[in-house]
Backbone as XML, in Angstrom:
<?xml version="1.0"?>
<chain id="A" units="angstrom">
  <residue number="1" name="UNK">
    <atom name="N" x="0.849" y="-1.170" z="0.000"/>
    <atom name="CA" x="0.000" y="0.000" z="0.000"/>
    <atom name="C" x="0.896" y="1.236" z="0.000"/>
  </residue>
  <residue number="2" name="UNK">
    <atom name="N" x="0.514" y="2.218" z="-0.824"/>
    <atom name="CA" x="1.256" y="3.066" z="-0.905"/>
    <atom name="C" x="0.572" y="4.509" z="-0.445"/>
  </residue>
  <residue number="3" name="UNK">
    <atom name="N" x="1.477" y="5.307" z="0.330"/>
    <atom name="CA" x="0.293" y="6.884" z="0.228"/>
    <atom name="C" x="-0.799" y="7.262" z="-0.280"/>
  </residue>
  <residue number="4" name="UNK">
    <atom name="N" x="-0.564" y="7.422" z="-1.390"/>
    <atom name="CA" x="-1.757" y="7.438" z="-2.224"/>
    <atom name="C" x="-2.954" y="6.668" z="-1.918"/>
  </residue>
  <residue number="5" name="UNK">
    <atom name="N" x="-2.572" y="5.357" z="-2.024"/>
    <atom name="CA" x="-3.551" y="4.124" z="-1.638"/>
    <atom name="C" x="-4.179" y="4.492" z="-0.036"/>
  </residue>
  <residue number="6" name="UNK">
    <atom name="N" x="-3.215" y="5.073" z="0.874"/>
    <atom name="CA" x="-4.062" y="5.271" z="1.819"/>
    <atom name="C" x="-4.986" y="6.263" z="2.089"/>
  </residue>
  <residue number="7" name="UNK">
    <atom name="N" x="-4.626" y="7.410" z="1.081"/>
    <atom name="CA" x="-5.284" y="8.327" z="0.453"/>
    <atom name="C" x="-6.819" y="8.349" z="-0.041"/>
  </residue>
  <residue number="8" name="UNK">
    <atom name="N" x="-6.773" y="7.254" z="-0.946"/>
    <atom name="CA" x="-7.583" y="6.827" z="-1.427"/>
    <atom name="C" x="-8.796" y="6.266" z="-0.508"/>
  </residue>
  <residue number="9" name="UNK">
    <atom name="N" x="-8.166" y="5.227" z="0.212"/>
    <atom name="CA" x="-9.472" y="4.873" z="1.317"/>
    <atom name="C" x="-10.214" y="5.494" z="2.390"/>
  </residue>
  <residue number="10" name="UNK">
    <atom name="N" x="-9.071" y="6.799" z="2.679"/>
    <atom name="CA" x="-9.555" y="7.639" z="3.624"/>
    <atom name="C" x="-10.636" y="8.243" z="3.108"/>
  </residue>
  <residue number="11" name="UNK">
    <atom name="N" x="-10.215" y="8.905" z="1.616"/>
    <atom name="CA" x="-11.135" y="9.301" z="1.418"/>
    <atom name="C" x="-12.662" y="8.414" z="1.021"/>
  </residue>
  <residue number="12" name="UNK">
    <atom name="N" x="-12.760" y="7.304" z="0.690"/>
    <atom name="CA" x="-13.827" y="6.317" z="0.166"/>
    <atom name="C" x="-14.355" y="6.794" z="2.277"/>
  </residue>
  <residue number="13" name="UNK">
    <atom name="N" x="-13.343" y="5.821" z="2.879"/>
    <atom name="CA" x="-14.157" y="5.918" z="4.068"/>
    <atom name="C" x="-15.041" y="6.890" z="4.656"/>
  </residue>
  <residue number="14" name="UNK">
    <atom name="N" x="-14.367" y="8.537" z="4.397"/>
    <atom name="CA" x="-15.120" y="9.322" z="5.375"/>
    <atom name="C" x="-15.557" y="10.741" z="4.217"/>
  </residue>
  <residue number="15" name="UNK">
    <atom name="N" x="-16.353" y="10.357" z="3.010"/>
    <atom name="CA" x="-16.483" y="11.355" z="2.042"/>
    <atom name="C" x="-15.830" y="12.448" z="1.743"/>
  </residue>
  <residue number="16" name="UNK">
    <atom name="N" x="-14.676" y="11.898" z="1.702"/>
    <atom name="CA" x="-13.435" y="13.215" z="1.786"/>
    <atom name="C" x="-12.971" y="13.500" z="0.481"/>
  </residue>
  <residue number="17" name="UNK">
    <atom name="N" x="-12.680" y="14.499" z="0.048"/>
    <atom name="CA" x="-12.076" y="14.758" z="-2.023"/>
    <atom name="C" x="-10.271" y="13.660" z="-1.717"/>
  </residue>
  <residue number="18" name="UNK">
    <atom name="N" x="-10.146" y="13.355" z="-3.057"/>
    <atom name="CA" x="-8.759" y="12.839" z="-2.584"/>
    <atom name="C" x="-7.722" y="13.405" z="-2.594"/>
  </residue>
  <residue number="19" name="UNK">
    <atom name="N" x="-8.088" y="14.892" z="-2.669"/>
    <atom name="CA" x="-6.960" y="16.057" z="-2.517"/>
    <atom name="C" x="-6.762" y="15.889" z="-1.169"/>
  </residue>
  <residue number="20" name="UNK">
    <atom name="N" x="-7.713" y="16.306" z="-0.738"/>
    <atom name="CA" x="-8.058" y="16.711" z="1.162"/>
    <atom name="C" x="-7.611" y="15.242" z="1.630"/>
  </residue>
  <residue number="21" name="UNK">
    <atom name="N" x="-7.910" y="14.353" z="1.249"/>
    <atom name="CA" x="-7.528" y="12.953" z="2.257"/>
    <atom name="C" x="-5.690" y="12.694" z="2.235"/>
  </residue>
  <residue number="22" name="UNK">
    <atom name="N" x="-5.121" y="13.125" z="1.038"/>
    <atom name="CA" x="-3.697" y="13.081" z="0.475"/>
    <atom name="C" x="-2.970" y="14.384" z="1.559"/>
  </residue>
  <residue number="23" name="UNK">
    <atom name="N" x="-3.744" y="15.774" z="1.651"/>
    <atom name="CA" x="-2.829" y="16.242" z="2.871"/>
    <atom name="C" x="-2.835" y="15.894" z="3.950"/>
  </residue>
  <residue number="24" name="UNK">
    <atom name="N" x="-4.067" y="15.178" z="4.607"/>
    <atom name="CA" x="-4.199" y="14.658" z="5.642"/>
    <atom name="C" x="-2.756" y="13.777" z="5.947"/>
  </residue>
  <residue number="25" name="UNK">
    <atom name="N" x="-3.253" y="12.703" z="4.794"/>
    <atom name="CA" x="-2.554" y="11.487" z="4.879"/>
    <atom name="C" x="-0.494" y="12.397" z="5.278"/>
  </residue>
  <residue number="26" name="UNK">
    <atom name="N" x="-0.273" y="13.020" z="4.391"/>
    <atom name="CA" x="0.785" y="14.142" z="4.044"/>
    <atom name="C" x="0.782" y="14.525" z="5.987"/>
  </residue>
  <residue number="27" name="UNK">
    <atom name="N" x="0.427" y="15.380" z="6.223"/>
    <atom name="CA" x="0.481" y="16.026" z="7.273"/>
    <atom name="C" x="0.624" y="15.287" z="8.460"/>
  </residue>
  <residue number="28" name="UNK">
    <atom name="N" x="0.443" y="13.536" z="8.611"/>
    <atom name="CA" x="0.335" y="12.848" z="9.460"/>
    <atom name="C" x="2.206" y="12.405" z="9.588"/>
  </residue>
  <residue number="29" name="UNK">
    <atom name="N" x="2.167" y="11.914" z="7.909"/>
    <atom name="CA" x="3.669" y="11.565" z="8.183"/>
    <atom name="C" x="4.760" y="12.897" z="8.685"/>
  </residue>
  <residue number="30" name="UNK">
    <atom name="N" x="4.115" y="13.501" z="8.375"/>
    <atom name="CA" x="4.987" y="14.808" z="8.408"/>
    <atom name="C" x="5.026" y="15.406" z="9.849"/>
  </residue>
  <residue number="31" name="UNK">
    <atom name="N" x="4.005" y="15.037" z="11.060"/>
    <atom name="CA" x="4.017" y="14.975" z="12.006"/>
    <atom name="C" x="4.813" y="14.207" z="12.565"/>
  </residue>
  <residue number="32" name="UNK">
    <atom name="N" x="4.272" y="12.884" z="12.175"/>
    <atom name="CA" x="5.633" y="11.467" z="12.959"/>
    <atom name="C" x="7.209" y="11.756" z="12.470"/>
  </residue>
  <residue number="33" name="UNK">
    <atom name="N" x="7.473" y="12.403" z="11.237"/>
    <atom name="CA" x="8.406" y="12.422" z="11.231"/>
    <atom name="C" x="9.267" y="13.509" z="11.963"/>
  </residue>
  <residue number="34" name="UNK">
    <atom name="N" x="8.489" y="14.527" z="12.066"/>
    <atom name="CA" x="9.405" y="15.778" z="12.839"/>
    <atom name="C" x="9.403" y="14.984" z="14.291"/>
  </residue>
  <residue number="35" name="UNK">
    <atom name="N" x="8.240" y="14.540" z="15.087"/>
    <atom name="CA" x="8.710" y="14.372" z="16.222"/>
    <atom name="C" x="9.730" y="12.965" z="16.414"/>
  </residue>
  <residue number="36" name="UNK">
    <atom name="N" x="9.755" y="11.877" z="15.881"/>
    <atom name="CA" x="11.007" y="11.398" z="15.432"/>
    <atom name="C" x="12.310" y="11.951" z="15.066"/>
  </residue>
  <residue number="37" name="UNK">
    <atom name="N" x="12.047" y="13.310" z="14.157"/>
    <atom name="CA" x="13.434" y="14.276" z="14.713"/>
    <atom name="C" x="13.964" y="14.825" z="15.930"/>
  </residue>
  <residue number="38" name="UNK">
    <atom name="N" x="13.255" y="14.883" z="16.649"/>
    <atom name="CA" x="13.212" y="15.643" z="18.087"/>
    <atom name="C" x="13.690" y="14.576" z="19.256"/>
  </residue>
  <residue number="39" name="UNK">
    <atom name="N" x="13.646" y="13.243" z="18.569"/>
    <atom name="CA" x="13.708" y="12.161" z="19.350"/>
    <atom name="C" x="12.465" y="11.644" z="20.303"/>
  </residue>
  <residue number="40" name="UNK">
    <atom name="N" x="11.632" y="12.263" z="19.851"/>
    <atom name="CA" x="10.568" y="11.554" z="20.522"/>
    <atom name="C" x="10.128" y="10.559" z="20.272"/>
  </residue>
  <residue number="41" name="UNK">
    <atom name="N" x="9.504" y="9.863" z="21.182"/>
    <atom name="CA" x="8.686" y="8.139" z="20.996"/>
    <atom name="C" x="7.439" y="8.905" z="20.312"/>
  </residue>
  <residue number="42" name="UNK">
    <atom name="N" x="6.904" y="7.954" z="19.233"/>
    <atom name="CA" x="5.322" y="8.160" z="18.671"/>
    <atom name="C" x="4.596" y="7.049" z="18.997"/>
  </residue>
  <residue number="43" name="UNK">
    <atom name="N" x="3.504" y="7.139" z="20.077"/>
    <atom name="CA" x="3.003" y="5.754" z="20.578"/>
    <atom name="C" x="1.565" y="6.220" z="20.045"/>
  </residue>
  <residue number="44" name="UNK">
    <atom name="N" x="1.054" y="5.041" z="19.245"/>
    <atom name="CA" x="-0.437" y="5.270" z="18.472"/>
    <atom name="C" x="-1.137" y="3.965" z="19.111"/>
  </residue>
  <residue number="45" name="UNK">
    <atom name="N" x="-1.993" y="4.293" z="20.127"/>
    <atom name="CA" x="-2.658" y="3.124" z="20.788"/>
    <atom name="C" x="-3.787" y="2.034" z="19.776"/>
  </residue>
  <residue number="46" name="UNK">
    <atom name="N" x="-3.601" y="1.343" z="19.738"/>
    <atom name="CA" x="-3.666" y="-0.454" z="19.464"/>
    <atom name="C" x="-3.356" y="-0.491" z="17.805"/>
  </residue>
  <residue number="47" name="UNK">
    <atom name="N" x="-2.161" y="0.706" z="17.702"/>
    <atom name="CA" x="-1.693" y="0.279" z="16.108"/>
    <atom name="C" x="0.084" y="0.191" z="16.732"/>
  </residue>
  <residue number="48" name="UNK">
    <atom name="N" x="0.894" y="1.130" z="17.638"/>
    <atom name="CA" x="1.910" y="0.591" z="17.676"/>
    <atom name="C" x="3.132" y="1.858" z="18.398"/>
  </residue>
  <residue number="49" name="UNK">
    <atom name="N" x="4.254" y="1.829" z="17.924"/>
    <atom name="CA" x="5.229" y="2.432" z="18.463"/>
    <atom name="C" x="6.157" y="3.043" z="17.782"/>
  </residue>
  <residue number="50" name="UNK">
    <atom name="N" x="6.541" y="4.018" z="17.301"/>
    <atom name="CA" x="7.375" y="4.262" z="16.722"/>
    <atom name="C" x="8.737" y="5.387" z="17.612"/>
  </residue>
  <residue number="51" name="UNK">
    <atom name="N" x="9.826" y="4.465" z="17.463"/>
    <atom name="CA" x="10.876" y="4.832" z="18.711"/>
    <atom name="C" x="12.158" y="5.038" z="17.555"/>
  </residue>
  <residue number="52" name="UNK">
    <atom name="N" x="12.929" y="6.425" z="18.271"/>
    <atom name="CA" x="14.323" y="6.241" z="17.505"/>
    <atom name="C" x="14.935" y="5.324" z="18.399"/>
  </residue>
  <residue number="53" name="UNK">
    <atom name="N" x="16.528" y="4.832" z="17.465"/>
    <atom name="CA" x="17.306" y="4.109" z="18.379"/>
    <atom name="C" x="18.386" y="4.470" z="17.692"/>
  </residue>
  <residue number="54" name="UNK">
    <atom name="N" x="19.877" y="4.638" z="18.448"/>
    <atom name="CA" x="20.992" y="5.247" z="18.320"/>
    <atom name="C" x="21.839" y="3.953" z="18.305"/>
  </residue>
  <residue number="55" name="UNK">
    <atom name="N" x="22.481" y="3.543" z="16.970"/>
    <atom name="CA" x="23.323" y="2.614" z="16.653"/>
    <atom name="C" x="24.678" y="3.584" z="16.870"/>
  </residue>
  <residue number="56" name="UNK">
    <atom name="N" x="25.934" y="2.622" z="17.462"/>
    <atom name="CA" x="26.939" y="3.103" z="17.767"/>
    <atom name="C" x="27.754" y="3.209" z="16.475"/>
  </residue>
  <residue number="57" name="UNK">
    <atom name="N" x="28.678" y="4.159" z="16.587"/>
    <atom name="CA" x="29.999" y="3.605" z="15.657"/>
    <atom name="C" x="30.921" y="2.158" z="15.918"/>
  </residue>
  <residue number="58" name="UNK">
    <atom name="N" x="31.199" y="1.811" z="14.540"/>
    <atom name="CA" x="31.666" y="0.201" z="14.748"/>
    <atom name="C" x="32.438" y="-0.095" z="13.241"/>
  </residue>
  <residue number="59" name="UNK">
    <atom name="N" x="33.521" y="-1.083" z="13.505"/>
    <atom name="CA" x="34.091" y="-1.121" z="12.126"/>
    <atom name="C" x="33.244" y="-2.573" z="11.507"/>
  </residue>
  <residue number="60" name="UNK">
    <atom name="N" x="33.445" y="-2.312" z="10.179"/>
    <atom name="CA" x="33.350" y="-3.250" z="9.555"/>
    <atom name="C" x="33.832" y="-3.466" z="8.541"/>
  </residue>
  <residue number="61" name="UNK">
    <atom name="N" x="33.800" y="-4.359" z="7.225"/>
    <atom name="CA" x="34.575" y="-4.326" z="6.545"/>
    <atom name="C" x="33.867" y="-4.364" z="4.509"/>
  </residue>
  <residue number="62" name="UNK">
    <atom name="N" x="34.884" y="-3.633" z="4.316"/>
    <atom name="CA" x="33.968" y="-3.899" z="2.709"/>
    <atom name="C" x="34.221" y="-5.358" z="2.299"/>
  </residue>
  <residue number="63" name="UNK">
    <atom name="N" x="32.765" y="-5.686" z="1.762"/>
    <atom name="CA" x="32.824" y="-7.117" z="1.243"/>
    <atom name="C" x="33.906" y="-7.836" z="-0.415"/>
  </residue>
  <residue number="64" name="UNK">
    <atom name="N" x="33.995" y="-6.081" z="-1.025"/>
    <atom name="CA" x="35.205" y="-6.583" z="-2.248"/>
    <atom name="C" x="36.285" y="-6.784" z="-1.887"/>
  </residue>
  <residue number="65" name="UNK">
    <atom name="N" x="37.169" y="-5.753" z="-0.759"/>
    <atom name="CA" x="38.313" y="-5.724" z="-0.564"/>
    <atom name="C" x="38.849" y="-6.161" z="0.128"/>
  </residue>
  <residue number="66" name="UNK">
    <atom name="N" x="37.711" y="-6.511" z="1.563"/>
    <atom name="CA" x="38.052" y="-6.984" z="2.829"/>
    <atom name="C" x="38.662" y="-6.477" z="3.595"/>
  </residue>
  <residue number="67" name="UNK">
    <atom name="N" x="38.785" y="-5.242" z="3.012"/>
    <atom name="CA" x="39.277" y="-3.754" z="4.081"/>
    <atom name="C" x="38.569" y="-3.453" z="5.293"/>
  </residue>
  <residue number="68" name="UNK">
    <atom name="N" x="39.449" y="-3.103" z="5.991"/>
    <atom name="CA" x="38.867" y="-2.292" z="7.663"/>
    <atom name="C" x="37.770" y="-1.146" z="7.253"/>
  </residue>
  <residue number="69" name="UNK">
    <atom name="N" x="36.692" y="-0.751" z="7.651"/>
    <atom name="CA" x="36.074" y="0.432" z="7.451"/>
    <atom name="C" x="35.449" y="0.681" z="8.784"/>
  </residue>
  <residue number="70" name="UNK">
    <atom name="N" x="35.824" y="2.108" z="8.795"/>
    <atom name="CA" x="34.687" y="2.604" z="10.147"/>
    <atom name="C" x="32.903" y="3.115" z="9.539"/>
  </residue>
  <residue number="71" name="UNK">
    <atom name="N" x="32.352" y="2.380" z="10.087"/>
    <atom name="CA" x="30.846" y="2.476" z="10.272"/>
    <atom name="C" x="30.814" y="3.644" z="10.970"/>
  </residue>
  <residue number="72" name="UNK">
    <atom name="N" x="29.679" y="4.383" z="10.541"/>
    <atom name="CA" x="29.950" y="5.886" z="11.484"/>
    <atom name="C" x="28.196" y="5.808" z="12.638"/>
  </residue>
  <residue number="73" name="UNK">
    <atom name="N" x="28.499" y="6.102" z="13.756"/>
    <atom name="CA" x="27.492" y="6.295" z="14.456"/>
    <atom name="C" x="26.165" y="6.472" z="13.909"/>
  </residue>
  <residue number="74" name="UNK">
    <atom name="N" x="24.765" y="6.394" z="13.647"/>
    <atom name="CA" x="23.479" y="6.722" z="13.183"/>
    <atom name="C" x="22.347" y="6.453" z="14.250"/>
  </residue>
  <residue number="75" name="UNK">
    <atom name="N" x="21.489" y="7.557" z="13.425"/>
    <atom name="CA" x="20.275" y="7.194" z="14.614"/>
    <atom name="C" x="18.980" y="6.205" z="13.445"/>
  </residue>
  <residue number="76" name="UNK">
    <atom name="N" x="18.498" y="5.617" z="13.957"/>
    <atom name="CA" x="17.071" y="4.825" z="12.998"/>
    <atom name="C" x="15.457" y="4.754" z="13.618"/>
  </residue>
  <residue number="77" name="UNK">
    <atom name="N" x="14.847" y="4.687" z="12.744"/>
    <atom name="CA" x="13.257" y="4.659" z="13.443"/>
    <atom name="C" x="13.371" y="3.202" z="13.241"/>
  </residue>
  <residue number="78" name="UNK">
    <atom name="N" x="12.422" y="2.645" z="14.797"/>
    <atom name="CA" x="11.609" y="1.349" z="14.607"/>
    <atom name="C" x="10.571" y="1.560" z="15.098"/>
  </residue>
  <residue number="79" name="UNK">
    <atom name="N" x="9.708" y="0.120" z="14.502"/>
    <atom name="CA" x="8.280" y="0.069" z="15.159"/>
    <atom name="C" x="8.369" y="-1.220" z="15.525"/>
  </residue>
  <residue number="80" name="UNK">
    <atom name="N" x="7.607" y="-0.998" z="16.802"/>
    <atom name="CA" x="6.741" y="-1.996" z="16.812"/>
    <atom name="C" x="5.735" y="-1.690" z="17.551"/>
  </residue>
  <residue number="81" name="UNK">
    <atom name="N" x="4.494" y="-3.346" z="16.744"/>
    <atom name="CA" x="3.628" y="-2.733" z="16.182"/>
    <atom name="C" x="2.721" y="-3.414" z="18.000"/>
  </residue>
  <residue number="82" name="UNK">
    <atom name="N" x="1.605" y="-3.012" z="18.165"/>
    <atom name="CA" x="0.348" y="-3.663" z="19.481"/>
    <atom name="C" x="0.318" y="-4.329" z="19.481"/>
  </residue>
  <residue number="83" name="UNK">
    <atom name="N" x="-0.372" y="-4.916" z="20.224"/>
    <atom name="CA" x="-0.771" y="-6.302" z="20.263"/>
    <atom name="C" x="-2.056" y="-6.974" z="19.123"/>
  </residue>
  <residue number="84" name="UNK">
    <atom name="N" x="-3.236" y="-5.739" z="19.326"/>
    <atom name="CA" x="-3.621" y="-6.316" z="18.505"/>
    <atom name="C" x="-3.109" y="-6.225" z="16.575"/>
  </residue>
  <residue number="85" name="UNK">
    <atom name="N" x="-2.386" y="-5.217" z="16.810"/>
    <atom name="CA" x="-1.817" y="-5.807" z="15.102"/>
    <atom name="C" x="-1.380" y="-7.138" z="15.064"/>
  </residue>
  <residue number="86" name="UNK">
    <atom name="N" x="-0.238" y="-7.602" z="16.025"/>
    <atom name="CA" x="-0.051" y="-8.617" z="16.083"/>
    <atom name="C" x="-0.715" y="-9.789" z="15.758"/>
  </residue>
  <residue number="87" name="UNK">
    <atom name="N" x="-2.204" y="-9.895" z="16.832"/>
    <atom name="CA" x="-3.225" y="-10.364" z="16.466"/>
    <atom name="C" x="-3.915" y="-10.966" z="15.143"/>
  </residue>
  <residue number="88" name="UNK">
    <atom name="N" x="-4.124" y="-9.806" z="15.325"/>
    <atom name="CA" x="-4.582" y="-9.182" z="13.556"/>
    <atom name="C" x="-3.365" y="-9.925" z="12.402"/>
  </residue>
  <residue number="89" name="UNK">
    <atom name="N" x="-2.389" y="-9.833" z="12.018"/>
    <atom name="CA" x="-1.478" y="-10.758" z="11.554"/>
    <atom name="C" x="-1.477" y="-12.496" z="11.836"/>
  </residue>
  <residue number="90" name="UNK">
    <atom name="N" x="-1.729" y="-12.746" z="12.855"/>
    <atom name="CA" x="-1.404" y="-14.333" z="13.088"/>
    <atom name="C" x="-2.587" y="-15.047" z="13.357"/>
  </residue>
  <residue number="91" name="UNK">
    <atom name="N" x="-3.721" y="-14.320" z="13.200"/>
    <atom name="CA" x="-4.940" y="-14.740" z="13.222"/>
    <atom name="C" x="-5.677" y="-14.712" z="13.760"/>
  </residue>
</chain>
């Protein structure tokens, strides 16, 4: 499913134009993502979690040369997801 696609159902669901359902849809990620900049947790009750997490710096090595390389520190979003998604997935 793609943006759009969720776009799309929002609007089927709640008689919305699919302009108006597309900024919605727009304005939501655009929410989770700034506060994910800020480092905040995004907790959306019985859909899930969305948490940064701070991977360290670490070497590793390129797979052609088999050279030393330093991996440089990063931060990443995860989710995970409620219980009932869970649910909802395994049956």
């Amino acid at each position: 499913m793609t943006s759009n696609d969720l776009a799309d159902a929002l609007a089927d669901a709640n008689g919305l134009t699919k302009s108006d359902a597309k900024k919605f849809v727009d304005a939501v990620f655009a929410a989770i993502a700034g506060a994910a900049a800020k480092g905040d947790e995004i907790s959306l009750n019985g859909f899930g979690k969305f948490k940064v997490k701070h991977t360290p710096a670490r070497e590793g090595r390129n797979p052609s040369t088999g050279a030393t390389i330093k991996i440089a520190a990063a931060k990443k979003l995860t989710f995970a997801p409620a219980k009932a998604i869970k649910d909802k997935l395994n049956g």
